[in-house]
C-alpha positions in Angstrom: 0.0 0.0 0.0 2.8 2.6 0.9 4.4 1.9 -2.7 1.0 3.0 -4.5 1.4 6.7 -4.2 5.2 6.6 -5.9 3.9 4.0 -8.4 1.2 7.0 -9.6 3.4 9.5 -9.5 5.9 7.9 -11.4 2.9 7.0 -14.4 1.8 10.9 -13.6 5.5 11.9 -14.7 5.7 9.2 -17.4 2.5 10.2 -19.7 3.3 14.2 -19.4 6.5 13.7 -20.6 5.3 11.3 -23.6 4.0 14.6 -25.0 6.4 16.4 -24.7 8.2 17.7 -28.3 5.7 16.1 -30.0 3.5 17.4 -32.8 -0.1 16.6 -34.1 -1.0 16.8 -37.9 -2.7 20.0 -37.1 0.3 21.3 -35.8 2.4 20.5 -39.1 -0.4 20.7 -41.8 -3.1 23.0 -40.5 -7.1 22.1 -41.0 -8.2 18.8 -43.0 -7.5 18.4 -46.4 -5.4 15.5 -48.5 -3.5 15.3 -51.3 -4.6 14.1 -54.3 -2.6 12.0 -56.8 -3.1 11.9 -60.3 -1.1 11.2 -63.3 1.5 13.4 -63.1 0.6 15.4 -60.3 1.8 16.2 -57.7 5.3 17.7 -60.3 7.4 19.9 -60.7 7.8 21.7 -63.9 11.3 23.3 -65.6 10.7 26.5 -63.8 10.7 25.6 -60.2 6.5 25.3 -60.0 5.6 22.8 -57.6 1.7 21.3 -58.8 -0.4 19.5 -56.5 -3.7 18.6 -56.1 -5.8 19.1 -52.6 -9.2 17.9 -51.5 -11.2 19.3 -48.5 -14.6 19.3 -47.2 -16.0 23.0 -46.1 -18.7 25.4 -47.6 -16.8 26.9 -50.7 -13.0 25.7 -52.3 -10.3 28.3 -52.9 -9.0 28.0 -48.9 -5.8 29.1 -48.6 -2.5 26.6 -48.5 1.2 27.7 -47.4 4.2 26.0 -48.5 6.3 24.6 -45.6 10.2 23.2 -45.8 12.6 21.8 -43.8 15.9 21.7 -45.7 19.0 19.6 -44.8 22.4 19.5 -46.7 20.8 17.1 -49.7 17.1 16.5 -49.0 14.6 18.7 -48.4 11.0 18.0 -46.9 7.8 20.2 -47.8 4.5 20.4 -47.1 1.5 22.2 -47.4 -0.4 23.6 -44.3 -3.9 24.6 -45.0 -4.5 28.1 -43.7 -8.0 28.3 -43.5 -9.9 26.8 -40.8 -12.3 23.9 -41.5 -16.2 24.5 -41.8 -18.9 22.8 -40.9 -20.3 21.9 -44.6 -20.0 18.9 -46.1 -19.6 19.7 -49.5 -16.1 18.0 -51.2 -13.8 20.1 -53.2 -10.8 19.7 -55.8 -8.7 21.7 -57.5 -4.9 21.9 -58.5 -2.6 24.6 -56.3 0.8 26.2 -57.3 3.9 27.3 -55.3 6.5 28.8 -57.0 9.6 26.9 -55.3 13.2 28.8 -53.9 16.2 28.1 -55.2 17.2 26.6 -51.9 14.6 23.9 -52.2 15.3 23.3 -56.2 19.0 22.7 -54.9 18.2 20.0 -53.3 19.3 16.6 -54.4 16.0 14.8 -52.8 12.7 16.9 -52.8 9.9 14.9 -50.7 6.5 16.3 -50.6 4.8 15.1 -47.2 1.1 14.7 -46.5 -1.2 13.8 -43.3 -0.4 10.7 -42.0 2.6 9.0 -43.0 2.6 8.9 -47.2 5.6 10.8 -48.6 6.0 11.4 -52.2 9.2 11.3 -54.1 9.4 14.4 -56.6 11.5 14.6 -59.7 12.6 17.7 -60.9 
């Protein structure tokens, strides 16, 4: 009985710190959306113009995306993180974005475009 106390504690100490440093989705990629994948898309074209597709539900399309990076000496990571909150309508949306990409990024040996969960797609430029 006299152990019980320190044997909570200790759990207590154990799940805050579980949490600690890590992120959600929503953290990294902002409201609900996915990635769609098409024939060709998502690319990048000869002048540095990343094309992707997104889907999201919500009450009208046109919400806005920002184009996220995290660049090491020869790969570099991006992401889109989807500005606009989500809305409570249902209706589904699809349409093709476009980021214009830095030199920085076009640099890079390796570009990876990340999405929710764990898919990562290669990209070829």
């Amino acid at each position: 009985m006299k152990y019980i106390f320190p044997i909570l504690l200790l759990m207590f100490f154990l799940n805050c710190s579980s949490n600690v440093g890590t992120n959600s989705d929503s953290d990294i990629f902002g409201a609900s959306y996915t990635l769609v994948t098409e024939s060709g898309i998502p690319s990048i074209n000869n002048d540095g113009i990343l094309t992707t597709k997104v889907a999201h539900s919500g009450c009208n399309s046109g919400h806005t995306f920002e184009l996220q990076s995290l660049i090491t000496p020869n790969t570099t990571e991006i992401w889109l993180y989807k500005v606009t909150p989500d809305q409570d309508c249902q209706a589904h949306f699809e349409y093709e974005v476009t980021f214009q990409l830095s030199e920085l990024i076009l640099d890079s040996e390796v570009i990876m475009l990340k999405s929710h969960g764990s898919e990562t797609i290669l990209l070829n430029h």
